[in-house]
C-alpha positions as CSV (number, residue, x, y, z in Angstrom):
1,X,0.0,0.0,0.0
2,X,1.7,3.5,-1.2
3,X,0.9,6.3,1.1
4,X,0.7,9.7,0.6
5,X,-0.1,13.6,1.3
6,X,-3.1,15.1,-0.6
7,X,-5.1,17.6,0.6
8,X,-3.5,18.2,3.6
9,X,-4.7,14.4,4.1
10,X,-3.3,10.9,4.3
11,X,-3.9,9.1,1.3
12,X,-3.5,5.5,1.0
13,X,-3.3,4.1,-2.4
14,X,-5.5,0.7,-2.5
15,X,-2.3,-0.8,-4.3
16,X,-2.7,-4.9,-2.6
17,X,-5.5,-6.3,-4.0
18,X,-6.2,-8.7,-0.7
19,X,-7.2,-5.9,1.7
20,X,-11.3,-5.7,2.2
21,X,-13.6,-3.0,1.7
22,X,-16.3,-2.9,3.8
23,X,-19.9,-0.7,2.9
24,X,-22.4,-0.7,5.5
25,X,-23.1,-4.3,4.9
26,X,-21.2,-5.5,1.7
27,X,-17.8,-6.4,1.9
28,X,-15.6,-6.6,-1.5
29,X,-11.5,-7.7,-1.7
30,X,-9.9,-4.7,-3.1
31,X,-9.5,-6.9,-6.5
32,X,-12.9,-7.3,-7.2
33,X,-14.0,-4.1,-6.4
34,X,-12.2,-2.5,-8.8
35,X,-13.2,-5.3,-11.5
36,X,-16.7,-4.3,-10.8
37,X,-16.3,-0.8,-11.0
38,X,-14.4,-1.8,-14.3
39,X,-17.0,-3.9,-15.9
40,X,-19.6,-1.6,-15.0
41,X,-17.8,1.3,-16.8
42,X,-17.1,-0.7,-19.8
43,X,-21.1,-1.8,-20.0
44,X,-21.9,1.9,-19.7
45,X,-19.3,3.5,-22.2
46,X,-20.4,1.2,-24.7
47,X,-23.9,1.1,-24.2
48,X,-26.1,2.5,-26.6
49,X,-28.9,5.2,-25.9
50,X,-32.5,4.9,-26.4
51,X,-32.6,3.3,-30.2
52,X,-29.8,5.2,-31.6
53,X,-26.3,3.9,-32.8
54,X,-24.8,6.3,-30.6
55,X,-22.7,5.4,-28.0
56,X,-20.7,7.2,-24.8
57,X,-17.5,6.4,-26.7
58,X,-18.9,7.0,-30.0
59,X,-19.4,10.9,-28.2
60,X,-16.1,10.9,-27.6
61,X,-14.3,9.9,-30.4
62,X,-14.5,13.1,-32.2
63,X,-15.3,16.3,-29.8
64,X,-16.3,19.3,-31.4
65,X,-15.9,22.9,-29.8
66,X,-15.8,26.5,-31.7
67,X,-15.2,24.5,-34.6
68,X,-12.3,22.6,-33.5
69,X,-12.3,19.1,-34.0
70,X,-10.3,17.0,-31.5
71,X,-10.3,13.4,-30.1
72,X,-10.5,12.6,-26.7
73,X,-7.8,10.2,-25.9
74,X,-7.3,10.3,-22.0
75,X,-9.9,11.0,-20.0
76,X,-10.1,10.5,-15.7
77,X,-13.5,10.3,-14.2
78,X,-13.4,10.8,-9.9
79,X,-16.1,10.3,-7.1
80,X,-16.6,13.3,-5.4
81,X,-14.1,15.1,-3.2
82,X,-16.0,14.6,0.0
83,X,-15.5,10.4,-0.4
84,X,-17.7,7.5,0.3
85,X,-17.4,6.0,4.0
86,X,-16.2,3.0,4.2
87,X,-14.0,0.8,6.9
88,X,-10.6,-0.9,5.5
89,X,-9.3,-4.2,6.6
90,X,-5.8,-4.5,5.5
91,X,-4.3,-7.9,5.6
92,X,-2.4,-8.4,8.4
93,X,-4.2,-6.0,10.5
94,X,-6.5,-7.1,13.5
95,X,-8.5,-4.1,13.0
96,X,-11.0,-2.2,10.7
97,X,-9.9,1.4,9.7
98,X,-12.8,4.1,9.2
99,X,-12.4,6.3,6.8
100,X,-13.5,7.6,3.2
101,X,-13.0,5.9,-0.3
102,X,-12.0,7.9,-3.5
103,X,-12.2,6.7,-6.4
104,X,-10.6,7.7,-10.1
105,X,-10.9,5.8,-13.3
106,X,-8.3,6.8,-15.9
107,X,-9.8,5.6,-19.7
108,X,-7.6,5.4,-22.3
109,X,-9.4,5.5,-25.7
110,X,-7.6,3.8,-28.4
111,X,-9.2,5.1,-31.7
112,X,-9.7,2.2,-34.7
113,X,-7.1,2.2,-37.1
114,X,-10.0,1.6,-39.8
115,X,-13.8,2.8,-40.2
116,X,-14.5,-1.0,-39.4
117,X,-13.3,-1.4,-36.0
118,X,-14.7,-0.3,-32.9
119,X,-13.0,1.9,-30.6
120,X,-10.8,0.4,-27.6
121,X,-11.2,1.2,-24.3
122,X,-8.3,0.7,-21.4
123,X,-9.1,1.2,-17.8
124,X,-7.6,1.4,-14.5
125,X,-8.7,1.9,-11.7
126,X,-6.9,3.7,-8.9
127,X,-8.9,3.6,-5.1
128,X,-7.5,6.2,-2.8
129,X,-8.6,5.8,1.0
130,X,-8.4,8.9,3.7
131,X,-8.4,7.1,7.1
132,X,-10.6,9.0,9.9
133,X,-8.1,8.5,12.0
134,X,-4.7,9.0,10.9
135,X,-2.2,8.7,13.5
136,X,-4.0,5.2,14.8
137,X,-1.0,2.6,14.5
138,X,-1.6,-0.1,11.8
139,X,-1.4,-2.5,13.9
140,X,-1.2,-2.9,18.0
141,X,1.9,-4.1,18.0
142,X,3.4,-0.7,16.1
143,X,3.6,0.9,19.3
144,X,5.8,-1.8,20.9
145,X,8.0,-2.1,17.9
146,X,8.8,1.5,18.4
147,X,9.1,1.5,21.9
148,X,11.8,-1.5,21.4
149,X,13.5,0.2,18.6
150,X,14.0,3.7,20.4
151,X,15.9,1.6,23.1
């Protein structure tokens, strides 16, 4: 798990896909949470509205503004700021951590080479967790290791 400063907050980057998640009653493995939230933006980018032939990534393949034609290559998509509460299990830890989920999904769009294929869609999913409580020890026996290692 990478940790790090953002927002004048403790981010920990959901990097070891064996720590659990844990949403009022439903419980995920860090793995399959992201696969779901993976899937389910695959089955939306390419689905199509009402009866048309126009899809999310069909809107996005060429973008329009003033006049100036682009395509959108890289795009991130985040939760809101504020977070989702959650508690986090970390393997190894006897404890649940409170705290708030963030989540980003970076999409790569990989335009077809030809009229005849359909565009290409790479995703990752990145999970950022701010614990409640910061400065609580990972695990009880934190404080002892440091207690033995100052002597």
């Amino acid at each position: 798990m990478t940790t790090r400063i953002n927002m004048n907050k403790i981010c920990q980057l959901l990097d070891f896909d064996a720590d659990v998640l844990l949403f009022n009653k439903d419980t995920y493995i860090v793995s399959r949470f992201k696969e779901l939230i993976s899937e389910n933006f695959i089955h939306k980018f390419y689905k199509k509205t009402d009866n048309t032939n126009i899809t999310v990534s069909g809107i996005f393949q060429n973008v329009c503004i003033n006049e100036v034609n682009f395509q959108a290559e890289d795009i991130t998509w985040q939760s809101s700021s504020e977070g989702i509460n959650c508690k986090l299990l970390k393997v190894g830890s006897t404890n649940w951590q409170a705290g708030k989920l963030r989540i980003k999904v970076l999409t790569k769009i990989i335009s077809p080479s030809t009229y005849k294929e359909s565009i290409k869609l790479n995703i990752t999913v990145v999970l950022e967790f701010y614990p409640n409580n910061p400065n609580e020890p990972e695990s009880p026996l934190d404080d002892i290791r440091k207690m033995i290692q100052a002597t």
